[in-house]
C-alpha positions as CSV (number, residue, x, y, z in Angstrom):
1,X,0.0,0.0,0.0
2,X,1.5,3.7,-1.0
3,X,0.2,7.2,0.0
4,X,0.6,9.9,-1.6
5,X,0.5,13.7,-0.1
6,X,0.1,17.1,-1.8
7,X,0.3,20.3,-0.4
8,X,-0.4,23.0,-2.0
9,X,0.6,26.8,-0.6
10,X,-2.2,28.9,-2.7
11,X,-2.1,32.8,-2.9
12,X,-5.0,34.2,-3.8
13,X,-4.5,38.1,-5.0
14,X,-7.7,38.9,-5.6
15,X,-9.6,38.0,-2.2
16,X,-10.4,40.7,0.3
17,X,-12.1,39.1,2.8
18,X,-12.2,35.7,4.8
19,X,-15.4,35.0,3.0
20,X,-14.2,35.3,-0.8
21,X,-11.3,33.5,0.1
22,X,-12.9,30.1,2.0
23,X,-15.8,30.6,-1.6
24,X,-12.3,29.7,-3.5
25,X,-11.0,27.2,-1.1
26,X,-14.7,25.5,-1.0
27,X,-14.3,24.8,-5.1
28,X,-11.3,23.4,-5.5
29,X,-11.9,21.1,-2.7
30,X,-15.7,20.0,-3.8
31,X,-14.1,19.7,-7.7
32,X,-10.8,17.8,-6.2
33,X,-13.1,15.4,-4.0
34,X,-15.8,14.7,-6.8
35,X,-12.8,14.2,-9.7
36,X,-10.2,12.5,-8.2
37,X,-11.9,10.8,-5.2
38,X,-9.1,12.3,-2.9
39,X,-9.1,13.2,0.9
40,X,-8.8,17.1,1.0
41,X,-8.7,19.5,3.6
42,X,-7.4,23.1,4.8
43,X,-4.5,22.9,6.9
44,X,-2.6,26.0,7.2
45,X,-3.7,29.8,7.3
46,X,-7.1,29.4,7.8
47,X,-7.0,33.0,9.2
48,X,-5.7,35.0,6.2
49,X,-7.1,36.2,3.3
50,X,-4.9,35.5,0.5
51,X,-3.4,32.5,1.8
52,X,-4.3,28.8,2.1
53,X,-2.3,25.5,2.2
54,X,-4.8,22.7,1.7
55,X,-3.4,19.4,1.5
56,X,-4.5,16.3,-0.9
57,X,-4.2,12.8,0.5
58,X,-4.7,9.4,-1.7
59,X,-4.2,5.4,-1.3
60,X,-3.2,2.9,-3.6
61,X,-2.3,-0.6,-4.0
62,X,1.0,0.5,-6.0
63,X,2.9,2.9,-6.7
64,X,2.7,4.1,-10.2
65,X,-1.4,4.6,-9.5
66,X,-0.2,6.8,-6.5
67,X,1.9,9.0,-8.8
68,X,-0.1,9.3,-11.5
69,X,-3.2,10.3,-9.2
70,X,-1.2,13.0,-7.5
71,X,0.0,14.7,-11.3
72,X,-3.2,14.4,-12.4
73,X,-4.5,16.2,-9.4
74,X,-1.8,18.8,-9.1
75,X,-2.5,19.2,-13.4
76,X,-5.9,20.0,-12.7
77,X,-5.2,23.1,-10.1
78,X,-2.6,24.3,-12.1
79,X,-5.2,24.2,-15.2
80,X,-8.0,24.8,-13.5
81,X,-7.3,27.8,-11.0
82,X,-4.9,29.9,-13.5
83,X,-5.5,33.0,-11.4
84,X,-4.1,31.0,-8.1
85,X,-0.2,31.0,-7.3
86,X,0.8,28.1,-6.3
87,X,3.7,26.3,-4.4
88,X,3.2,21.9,-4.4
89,X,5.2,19.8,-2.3
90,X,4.3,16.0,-3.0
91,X,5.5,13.0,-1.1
92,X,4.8,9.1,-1.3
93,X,5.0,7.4,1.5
């Protein structure tokens, strides 16, 4: 069995409030969830307007299926959130 991890350190320029920035955060985790069938969830400044680290988690029986998961996934933010900046760290345990 393999895990894989993502985290993902967003910036989000154009939010100026808690609430515009949690409407962004709430989208790419319902389209990441219904897509990819991934554990997702906010983990780091939660508090801050522009800023969000939300971390995507997924289990396979090998490897390669790990790997290919996790680019898909990190393909689709890149893709579909163009007006995000984003930092990824990815690990497989």
């Amino acid at each position: 069995m393999f895990i894989g991890s993502i985290v993902f350190d967003l910036h989000i320029p154009y939010s100026s409030s808690l609430k515009e920035k949690r409407m962004v955060i709430r989208s790419v985790k319902e389209k990441l969830k219904s897509k990819f069938n991934v554990s997702v969830s906010e983990v780091g400044d939660q508090d801050l307007w522009q800023s969000a680290q939300i971390a995507v988690v997924t289990v396979a029986p090998d490897q390669k299926q790990v790997e290919k998961v996790m680019q898909n996934v990190i393909n689709f933010v890149e893709v579909s959130f163009p007006d995000l900046h984003i930092n990824i760290y990815k690990e497989i345990f």
